[in-house]
C-alpha positions as CSV (number, residue, x, y, z in Angstrom):
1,X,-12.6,127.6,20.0
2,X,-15.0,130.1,18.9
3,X,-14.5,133.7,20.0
4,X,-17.3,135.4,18.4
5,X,-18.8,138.0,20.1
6,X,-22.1,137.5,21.6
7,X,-25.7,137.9,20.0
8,X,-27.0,141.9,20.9
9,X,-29.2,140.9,24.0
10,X,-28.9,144.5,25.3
11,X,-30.7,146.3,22.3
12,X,-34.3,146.5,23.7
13,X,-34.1,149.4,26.3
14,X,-36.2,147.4,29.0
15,X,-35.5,147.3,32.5
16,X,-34.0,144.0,32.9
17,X,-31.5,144.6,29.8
18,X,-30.8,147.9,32.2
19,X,-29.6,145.7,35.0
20,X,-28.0,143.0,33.1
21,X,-25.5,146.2,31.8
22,X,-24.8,146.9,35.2
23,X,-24.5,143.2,36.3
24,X,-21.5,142.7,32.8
25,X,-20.1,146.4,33.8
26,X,-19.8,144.7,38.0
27,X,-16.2,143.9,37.6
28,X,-14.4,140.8,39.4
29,X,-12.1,140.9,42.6
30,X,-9.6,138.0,43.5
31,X,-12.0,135.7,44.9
32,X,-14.5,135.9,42.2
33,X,-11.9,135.0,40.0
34,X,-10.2,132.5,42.2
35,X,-13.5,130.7,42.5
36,X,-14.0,130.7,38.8
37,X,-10.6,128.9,37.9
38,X,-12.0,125.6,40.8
39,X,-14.6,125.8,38.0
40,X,-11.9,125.5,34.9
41,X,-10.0,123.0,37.0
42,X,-13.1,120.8,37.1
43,X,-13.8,121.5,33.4
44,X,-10.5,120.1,32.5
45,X,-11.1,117.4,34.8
46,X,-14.2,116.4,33.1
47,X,-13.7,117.9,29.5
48,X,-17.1,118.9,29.7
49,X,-19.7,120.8,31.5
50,X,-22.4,124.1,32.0
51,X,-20.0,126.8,31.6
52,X,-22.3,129.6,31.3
53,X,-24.8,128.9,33.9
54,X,-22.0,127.9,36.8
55,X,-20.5,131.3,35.5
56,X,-23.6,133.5,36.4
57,X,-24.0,131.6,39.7
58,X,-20.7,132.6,41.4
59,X,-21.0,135.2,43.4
60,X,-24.8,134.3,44.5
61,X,-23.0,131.1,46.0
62,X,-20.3,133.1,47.2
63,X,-22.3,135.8,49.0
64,X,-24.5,132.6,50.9
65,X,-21.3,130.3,51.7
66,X,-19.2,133.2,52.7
67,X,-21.2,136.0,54.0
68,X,-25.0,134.7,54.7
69,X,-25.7,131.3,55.5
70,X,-24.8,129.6,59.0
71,X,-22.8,126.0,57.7
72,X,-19.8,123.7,59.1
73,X,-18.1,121.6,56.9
74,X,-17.0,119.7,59.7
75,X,-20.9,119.0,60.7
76,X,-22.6,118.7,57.1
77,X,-25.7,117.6,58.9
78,X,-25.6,119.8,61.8
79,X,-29.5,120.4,62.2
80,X,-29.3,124.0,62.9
81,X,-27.5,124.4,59.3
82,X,-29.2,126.8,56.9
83,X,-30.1,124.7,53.9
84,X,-29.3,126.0,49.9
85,X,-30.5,123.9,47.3
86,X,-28.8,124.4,44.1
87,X,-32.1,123.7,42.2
88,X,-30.6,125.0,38.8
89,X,-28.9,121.6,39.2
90,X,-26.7,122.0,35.9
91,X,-25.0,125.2,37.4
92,X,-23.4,122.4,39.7
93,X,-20.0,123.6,39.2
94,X,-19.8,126.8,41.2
95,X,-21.7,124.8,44.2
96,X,-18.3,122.5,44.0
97,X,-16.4,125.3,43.6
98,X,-17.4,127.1,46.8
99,X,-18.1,123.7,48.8
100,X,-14.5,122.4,47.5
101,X,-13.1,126.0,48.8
102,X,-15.0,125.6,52.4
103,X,-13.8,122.2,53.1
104,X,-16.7,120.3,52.4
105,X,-14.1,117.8,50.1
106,X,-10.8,118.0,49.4
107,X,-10.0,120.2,46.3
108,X,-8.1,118.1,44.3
109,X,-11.1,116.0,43.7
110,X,-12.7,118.9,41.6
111,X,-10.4,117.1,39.0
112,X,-12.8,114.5,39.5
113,X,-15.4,115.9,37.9
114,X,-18.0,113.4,35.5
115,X,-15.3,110.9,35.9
116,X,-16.1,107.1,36.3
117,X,-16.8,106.8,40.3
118,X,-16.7,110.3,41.1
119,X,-18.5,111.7,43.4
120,X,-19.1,114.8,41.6
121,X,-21.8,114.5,38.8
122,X,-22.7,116.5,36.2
123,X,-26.2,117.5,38.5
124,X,-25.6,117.8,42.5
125,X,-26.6,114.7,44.4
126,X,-27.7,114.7,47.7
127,X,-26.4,111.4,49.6
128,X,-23.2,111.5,47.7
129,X,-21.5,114.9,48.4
130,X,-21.5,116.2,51.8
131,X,-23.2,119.5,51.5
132,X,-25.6,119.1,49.3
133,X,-29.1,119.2,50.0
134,X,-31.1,118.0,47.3
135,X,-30.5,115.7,44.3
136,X,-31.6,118.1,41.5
137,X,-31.0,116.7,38.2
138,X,-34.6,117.8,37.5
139,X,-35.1,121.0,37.3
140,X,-38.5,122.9,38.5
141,X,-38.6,120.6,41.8
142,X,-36.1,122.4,44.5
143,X,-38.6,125.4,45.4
144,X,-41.5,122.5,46.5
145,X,-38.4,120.9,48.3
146,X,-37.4,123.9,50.2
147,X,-41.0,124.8,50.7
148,X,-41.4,121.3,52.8
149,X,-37.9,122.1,54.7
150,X,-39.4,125.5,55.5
151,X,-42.8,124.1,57.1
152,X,-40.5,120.8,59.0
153,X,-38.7,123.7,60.5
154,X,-41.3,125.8,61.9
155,X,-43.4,122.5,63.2
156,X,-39.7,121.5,64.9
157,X,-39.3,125.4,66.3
158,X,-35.8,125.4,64.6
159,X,-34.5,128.9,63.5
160,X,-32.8,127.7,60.0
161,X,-33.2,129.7,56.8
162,X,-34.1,128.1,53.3
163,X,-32.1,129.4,50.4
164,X,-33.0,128.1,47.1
165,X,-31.4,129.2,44.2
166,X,-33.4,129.1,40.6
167,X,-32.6,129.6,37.4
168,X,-34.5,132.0,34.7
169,X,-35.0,129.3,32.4
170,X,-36.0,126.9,35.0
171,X,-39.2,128.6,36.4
172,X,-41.2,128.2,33.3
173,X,-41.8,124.8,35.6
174,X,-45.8,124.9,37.0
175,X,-44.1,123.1,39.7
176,X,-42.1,126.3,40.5
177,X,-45.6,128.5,40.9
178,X,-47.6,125.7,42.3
179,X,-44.7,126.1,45.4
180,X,-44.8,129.6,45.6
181,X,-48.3,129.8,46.5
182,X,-48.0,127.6,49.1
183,X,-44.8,129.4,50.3
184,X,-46.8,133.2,50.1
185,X,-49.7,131.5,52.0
186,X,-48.1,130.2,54.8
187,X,-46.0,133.2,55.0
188,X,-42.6,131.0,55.5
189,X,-39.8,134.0,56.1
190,X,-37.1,132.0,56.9
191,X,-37.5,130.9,53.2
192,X,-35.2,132.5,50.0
193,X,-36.2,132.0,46.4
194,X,-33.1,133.6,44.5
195,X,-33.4,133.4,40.9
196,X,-30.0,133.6,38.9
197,X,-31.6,135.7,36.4
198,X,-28.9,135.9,32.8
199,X,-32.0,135.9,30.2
200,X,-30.4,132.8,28.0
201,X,-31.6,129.3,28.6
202,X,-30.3,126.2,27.0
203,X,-31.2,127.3,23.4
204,X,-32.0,130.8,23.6
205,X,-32.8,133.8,24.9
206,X,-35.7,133.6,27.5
207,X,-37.9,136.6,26.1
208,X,-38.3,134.3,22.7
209,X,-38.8,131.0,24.6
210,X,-41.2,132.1,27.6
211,X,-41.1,136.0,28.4
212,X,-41.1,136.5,32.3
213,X,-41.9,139.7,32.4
214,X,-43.0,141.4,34.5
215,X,-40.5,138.8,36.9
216,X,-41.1,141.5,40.3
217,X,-44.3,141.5,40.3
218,X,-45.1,138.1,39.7
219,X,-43.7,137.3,42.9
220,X,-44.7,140.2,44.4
221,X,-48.3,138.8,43.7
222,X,-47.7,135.4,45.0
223,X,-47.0,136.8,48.6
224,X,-43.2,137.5,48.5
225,X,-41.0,140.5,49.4
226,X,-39.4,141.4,46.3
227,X,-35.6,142.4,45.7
228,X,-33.9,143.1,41.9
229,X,-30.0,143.4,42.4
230,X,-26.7,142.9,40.2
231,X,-26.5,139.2,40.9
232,X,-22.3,139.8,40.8
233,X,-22.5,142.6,43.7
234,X,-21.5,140.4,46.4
235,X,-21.8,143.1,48.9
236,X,-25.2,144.2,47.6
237,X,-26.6,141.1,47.6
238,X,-25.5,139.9,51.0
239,X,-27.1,143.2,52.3
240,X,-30.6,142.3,50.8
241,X,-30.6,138.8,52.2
242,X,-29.4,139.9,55.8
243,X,-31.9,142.2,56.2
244,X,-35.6,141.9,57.9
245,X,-38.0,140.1,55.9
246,X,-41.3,141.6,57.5
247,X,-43.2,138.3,57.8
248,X,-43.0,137.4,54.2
249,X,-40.5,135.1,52.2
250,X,-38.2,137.1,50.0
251,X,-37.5,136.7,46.2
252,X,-34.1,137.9,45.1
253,X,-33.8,138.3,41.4
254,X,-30.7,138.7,40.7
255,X,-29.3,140.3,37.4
256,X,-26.4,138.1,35.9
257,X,-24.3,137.4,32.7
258,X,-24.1,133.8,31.7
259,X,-20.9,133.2,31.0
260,X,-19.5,136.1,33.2
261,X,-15.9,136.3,32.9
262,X,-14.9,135.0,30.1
263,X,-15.7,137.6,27.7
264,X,-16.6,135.7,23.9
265,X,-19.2,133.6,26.6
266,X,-21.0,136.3,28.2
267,X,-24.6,136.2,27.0
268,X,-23.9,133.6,24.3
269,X,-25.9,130.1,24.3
270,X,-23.2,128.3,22.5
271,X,-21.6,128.2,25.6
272,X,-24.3,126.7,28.0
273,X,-22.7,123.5,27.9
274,X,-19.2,122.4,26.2
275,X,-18.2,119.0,25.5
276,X,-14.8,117.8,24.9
277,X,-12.8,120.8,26.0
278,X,-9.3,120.5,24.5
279,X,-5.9,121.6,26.2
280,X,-6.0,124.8,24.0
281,X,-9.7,125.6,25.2
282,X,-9.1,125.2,28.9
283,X,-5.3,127.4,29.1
284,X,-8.0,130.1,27.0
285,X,-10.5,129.8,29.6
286,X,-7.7,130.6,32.5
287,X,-6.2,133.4,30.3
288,X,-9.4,135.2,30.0
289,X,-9.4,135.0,33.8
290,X,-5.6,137.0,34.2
291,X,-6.6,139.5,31.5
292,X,-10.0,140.9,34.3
């Protein structure tokens, strides 16, 4: 298992790399941490899987299954549910974990995980799992999916809110942008874009793939209400999406460390995906966990 520390992505004094120090400095309580070994138990389940990525998603899935969104696991379908859709489909993992902790499925089939006739895939599928939304083993697709949700709800007069949760990498997509402006245009409030933004995609650091700079005011420009916030403040980010949206739809950007937790992960693309976690690998990712 390699322990190296991770490349210097906080070097160039710009205002993201500000927040993402805040967002590795946020430190983890119980539940963070209790949430992030359902994660290692479906890791050693599967021996395999998007550490980094389901890492940096925790607490924005917390803050929406715990604190924001109206949802019964006993009713999966009740219509008057709020609706998230994991579109970064390959952070899957922390959607099971918080779905798994809810009662959505029994926990001991996050043991299941990527294993012949689970039920839990290595991408979210909706049909399969109760609780989830939308299949999304494409990314780039759930903001157009959430923008149709939005509109079916205020043609039905239902009250529901549409969270959908993006990743950095992910809204290079045209499709992504193409949604937006229909979303800023038909000023849908009750809809969320939240984008889980930890600066490393599959292969790299986003500023050398696709810069998104200047992120704000991009979406500022496409008609949202605009919000940057540590993307691990569970408190502070359940504030921002609780509060009025004054006719707009909000984007949430929040600030995260890929990999958060497990500290020779954090900001390192080597761990985006593992395959073939050994014994060894999996008691190392629960020990890094005890030693927060």
């Amino acid at each position: 298992m390699s322990t190296a520390l991770p490349p210097p992505l906080l070097s160039t004094p710009s205002m993201a790399n500000r927040w993402a120090e805040a967002s590795l400095a946020q430190p983890l309580d119980q539940r963070s941490r209790a949430l992030r070994r359902l994660v290692i138990r479906a890791l050693d389940g599967g021996e395999r899987g998007h550490i980094g990525p389901s890492m940096s998603l925790i607490e924005i899935m917390r803050s929406l299954y715990d604190h924001v969104a109206r949802h019964d696991p006993k009713k999966p379908d009740w219509p008057e549910r709020d609706r998230i859709i994991l579109s970064k489909g390959h952070g899957c993992l922390a959607l099971y974990a918080l779905l798994a902790d809810h009662g959505y499925f029994p926990d001991a089939e996050i043991e299941t995980f990527c294993r012949r006739d689970s039920r839990l895939g290595g991408h979210p599928e909706r049909g399969k799992l109760p609780g989830v939304e939308a299949s999304t083993g494409a990314l780039g697709h759930g903001l157009s999916i959430g923008l149709g949700m939005a509109l079916a709800a205020r043609l039905r007069g239902q009250s529901h809110s549409v969270f959908v949760v993006m990743g950095d990498g992910e809204i290079n997509e045209g499709s992504v942008w193409e949604a937006a402006m229909a979303i800023g245009k038909h000023r849908l409030e009750r809809l969320v874009a939240v984008v889980d933004y930890n600066k490393l995609q599959s292969y790299g650091l986003t500023d050398d793939v696709q810069p998104l700079e200047p992120l704000a005011d991009k979406w500022q420009a496409f008609g949202f209400e605009t919000v940057q916030i540590n993307g691990h403040d569970v408190e502070a980010m359940t504030t921002a999406l609780t509060a009025p949206r004054n006719g707009k739809p909000l984007a949430l950007i929040c600030h995260t460390v890929k990999g958060k937790g497990i500290p020779w992960a954090e900001f390192s693309p080597e761990w985006h995906h593992k395959s073939r976690l050994n014994p060894d690998e999996i008691q190392a990712l629960y020990a890094a966990l005890e030693a927060e």
